[in-house]
C-alpha positions, 0 to 999 in steps of 0.5 A: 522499502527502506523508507516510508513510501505513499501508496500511489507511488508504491502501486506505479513502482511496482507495476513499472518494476514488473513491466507492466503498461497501465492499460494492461494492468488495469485490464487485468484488474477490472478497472479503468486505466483512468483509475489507476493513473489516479491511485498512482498519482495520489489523486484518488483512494485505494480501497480495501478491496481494491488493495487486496485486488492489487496485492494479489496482482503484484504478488506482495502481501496486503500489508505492504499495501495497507501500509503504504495507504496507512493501514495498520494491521489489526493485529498490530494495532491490538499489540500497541493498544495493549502495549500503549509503551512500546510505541516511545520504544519504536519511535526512539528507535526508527524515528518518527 
């Protein structure tokens, strides 16, 4: 993922990229396919625990999909609280 990318096209990505059929992934999820069609056109939240279900379904660390939901990971965001400065160093160097 080169540039930054919504969670609700990360999850219809991956899934279309497996060859998965939404019902088909859904079912093996344990949820509605009409859930599903919602996180992947941004019209419903993914939660946590959802996110790890999805993650572990498409074989992608937790953080690819956290990050798409715009979810730090702890220890990153215990880094940046500690080093408040570097966040100036990553933004002139990845932009903004």
């Amino acid at each position: 993922m080169g540039k930054t990318e919504s969670a609700a096209s990360l999850l219809r990505n991956l899934r279309q990229s497996q060859g998965h059929t939404l019902r088909s992934a859904a079912a093996e999820l344990g949820i509605a396919a009409s859930q599903l069609s919602r996180m992947e056109r941004g019209q419903r939240s993914v939660g946590d625990d959802t996110a790890r279900r999805l993650s572990s379904y498409y074989s992608v660390p937790a953080e690819v999909v956290d990050l798409a939901r715009g979810v730090a990971p702890a220890d990153v965001v215990a880094i940046l609280q500690e080093h408040p400065e570097e966040m100036d160093r990553l933004r002139e160097k990845y932009g903004s």
